[in-house]
C-alpha positions in Angstrom: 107.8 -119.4 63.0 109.2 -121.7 60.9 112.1 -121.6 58.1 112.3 -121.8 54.5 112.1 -125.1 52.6 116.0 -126.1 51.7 117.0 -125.5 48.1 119.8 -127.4 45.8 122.5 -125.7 46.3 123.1 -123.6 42.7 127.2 -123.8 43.0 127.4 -127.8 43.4 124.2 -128.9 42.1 123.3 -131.1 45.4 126.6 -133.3 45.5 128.1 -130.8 48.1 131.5 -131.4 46.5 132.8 -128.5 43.9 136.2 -129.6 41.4 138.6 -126.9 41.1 141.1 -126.9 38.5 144.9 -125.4 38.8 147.8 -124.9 36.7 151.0 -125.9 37.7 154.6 -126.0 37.0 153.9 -130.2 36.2 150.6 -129.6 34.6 147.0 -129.4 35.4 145.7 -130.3 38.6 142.2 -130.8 40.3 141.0 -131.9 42.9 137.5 -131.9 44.6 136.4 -130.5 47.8 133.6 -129.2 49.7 130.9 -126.6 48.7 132.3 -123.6 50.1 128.4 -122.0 49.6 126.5 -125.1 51.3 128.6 -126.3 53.9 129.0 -129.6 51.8 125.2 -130.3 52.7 124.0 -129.7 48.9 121.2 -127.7 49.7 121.1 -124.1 51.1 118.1 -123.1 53.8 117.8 -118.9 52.8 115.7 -118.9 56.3 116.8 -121.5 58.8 114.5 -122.7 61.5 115.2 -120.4 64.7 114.4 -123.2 66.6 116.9 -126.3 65.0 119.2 -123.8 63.2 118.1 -125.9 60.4 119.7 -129.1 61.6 116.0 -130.7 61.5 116.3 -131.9 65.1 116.1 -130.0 68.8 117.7 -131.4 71.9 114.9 -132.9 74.2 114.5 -135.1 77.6 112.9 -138.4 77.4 112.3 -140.9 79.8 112.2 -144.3 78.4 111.0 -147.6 80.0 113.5 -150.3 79.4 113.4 -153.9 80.4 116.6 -155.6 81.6 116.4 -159.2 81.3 116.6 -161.8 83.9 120.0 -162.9 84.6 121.7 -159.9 83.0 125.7 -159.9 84.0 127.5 -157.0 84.1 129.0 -155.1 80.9 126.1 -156.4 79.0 124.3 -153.9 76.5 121.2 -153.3 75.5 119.9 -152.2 71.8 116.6 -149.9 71.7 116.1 -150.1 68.1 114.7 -146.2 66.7 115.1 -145.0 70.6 118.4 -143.2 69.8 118.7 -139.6 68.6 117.2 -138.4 65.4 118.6 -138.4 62.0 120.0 -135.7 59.9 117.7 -134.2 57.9 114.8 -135.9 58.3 116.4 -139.2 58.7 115.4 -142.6 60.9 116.3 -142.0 64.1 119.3 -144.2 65.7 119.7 -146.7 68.0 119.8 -146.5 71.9 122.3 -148.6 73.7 122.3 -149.3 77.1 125.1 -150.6 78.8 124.5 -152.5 82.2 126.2 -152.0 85.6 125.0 -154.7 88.0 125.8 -154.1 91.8 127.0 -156.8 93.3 124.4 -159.0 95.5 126.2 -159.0 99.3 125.4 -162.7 99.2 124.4 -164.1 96.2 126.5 -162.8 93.3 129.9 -162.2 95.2 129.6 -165.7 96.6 128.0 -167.6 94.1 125.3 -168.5 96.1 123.0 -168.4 93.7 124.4 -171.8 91.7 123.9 -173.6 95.1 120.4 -172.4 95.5 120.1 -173.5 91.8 121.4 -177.2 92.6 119.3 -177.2 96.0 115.4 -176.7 93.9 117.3 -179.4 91.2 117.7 -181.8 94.1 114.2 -180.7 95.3 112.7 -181.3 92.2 114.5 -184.8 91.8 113.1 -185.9 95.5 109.3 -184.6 94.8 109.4 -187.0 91.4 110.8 -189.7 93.2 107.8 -189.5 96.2 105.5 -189.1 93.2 106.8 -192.3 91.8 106.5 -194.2 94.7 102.9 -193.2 96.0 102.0 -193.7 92.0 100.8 -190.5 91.3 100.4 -189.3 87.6 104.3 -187.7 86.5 104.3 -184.7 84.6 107.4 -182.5 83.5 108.8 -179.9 85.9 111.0 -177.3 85.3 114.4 -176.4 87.3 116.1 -173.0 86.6 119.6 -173.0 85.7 121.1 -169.6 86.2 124.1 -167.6 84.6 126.6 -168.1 87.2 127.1 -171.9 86.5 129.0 -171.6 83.8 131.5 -169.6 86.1 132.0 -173.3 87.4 134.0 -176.2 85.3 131.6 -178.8 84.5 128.9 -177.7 86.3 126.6 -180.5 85.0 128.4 -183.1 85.9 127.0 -183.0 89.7 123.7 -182.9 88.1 124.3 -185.7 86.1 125.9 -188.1 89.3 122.4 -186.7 91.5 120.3 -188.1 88.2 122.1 -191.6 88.5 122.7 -192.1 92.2 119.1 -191.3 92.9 117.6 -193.2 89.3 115.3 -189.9 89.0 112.9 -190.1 86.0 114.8 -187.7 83.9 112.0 -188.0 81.5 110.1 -185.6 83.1 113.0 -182.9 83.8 112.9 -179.7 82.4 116.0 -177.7 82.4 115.4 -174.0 82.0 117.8 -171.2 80.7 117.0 -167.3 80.4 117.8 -165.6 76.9 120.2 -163.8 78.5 122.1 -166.4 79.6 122.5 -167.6 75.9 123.0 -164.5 74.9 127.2 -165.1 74.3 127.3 -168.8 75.2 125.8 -170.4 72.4 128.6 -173.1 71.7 128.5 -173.7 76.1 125.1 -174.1 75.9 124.9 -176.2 73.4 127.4 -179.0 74.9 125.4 -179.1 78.2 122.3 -179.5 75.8 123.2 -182.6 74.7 124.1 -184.0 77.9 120.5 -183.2 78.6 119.4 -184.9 76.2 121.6 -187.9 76.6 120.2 -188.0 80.2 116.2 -188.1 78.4 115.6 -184.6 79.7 114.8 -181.7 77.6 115.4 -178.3 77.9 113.8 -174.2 77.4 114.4 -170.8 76.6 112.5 -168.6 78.8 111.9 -164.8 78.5 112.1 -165.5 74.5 111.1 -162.3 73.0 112.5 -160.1 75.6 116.4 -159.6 73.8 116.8 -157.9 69.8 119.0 -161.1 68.8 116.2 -163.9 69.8 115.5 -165.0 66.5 119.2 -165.6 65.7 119.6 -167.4 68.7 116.6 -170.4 67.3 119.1 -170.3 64.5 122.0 -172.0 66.6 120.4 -173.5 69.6 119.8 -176.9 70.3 116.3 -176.0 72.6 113.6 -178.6 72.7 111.5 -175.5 74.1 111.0 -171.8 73.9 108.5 -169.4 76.2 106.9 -166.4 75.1 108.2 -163.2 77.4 105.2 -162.0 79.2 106.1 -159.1 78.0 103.6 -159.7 74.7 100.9 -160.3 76.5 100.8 -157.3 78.9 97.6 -154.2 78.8 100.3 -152.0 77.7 101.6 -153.8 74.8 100.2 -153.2 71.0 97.5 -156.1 71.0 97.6 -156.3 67.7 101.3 -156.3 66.7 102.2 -158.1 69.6 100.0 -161.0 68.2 101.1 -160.9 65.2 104.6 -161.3 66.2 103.3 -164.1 68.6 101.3 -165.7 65.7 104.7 -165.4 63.2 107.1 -167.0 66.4 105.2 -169.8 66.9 104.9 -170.8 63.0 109.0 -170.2 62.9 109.1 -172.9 65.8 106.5 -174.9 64.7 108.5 -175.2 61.2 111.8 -175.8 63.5 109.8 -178.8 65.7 110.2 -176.3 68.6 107.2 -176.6 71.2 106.2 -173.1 72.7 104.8 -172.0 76.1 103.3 -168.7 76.7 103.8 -167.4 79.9 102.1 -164.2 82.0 98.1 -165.4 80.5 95.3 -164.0 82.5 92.5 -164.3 80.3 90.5 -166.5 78.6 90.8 -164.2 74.9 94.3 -164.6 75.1 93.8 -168.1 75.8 92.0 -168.5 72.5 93.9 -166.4 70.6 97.4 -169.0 71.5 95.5 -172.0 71.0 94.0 -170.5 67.6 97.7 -170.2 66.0 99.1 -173.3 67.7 100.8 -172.5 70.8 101.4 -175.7 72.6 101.3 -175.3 76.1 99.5 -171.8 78.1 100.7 -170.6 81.8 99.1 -167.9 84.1 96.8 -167.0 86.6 94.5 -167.8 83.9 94.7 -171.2 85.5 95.9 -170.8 89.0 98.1 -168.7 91.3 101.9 -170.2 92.4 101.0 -173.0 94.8 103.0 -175.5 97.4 103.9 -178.6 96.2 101.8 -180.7 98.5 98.4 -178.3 97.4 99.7 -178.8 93.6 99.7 -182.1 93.7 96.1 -182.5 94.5 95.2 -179.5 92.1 97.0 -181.3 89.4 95.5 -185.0 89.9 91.9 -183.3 90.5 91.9 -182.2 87.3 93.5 -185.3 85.8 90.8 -187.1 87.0 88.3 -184.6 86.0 89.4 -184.7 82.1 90.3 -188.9 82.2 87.1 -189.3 83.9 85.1 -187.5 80.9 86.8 -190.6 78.5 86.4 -193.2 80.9 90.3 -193.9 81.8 92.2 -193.9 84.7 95.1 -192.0 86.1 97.2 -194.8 85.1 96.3 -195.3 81.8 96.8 -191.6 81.7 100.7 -191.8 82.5 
């Protein structure tokens, strides 16, 4: 059973205020307050709903999936735009925000750890370019994550920038990666160890773009040479089409901005022609190969540079 359509109410017209008037010892007075007849909604329901009481909404369990970034710290929050309770009468329903506990890590979070293990791949990194140099294989960018907890540390960089010198490491081809959640409220921090990046001849990424509400603002203020597609668009239980639409309107925005993009998480070839169909520059994913040691990648990598130079008769070289 359900209840009766709502009605203006007759005694306010639908403004749910009424003016009363009063005479007084220093004159006439009014003053306005609510419909006494319609609760100050403006309309009257004759028959309410025995289920909302007429409210237009009914308390229910849901259980949402959320993503929490990479990185996340704790006392962060999370905005579910629509995923909040419903609106009055028939209104858009709210937002849903999430704030985020994290329990500390025995080891890597209470100590820090986590910065050293950063520093430890950089200085891996550095030494695999280095051998790669030497034996004159072909060089090719690689990308070092730099996590949240470094900018816990005063000029964390500057080691990074004394291992670049000491060791002459091809900068060139250094890649320095931050989450979007580590931007996500140290824009004008980011930004200065940007251009020290860039000072060095490195360049630097957003990953996980696409997975945090304020992503677009961020391309707004950040100095980022690149941004990678979250996965997250590219998954089976993702709206195909609005998510490539999205994709397709990203890429133009970074295109326009001189922004390279990467798309990450790409297992099939359709999805492979969709990216290189609205420009994306650069594709990653089991499409092409599984995570791989160092020593195996190498091969992979100069097999294939062979295998394309070899089509236009050049060598590796000339390919550098």
């Amino acid at each position: 059973m359900f209840g009766t359509t709502p009605e203006v109410c007759p005694d306010c017209k639908g403004t749910g205020s009424v003016r009363t008037t009063q005479r007084t010892p220093f004159g006439v007075v009014q003053t306005s307050g609510a419909c006494k007849k319609c609760g100050g909604h403006g309309k009257i329901i004759h028959q309410p709903c025995p289920r909302c009481g007429g409210r237009g909404a009914v308390r229910k369990n849901q259980t949402i999936k959320v993503k929490i970034p990479a990185g996340i710290d704790d006392g962060q929050t999370l905005n579910l735009r629509g995923k909040g309770n419903a609106g009055l009468d028939g209104g858009p329903a709210g937002d849903l925000l999430i704030t985020v506990f994290v329990k500390p890590h025995p080891l890597f979070e209470r100590d820090g750890v986590i910065a050293e293990l950063d520093f430890y791949m950089f200085c891996q990194v550095c030494a695999l370019l280095k051998r790669w140099e030497r034996e004159g294989r072909p060089l090719f960018c690689v990308s070092v994550n730099v996590s949240r907890s470094n900018f816990d540390v005063s000029d964390f960089f500057a080691r990074y920038e004394r291992h670049i010198a000491e060791n002459q490491v091809p900068a060139r081809y250094l890649e320095f990666e931050f989450t979007e959640s580590v931007v996500f409220d140290r824009t004008g921090e980011i930004n200065q160890v940007i251009r020290r990046i860039h000072a060095l001849g490195a360049r630097c990424s957003m990953d996980d773009f696409g997975s945090s509400y304020s992503s677009l603002n961020m391309l707004r203020s950040l100095e980022v040479d690149i941004i990678k597609l979250d996965q997250g668009f590219f998954r089976g239980d993702t709206d195909m089409d609005k998510a490539r639409s999205i994709v397709n309107g990203i890429v133009g925005i970074a295109r326009d901005m001189r922004i390279e993009t990467v798309a990450e998480g790409i297992e099939d070839m359709g999805q492979v022609d969709f990216l290189e169909s609205v420009g994306c520059n650069v594709v990653q994913g089991y499409v092409f190969g599984k995570p791989m040691p160092a020593d195996e990648f190498q091969d992979f990598k100069l097999d294939d540079t062979m295998r394309r130079n070899g089509d236009r008769g050049e060598s590796v070289e000339e390919s550098r």
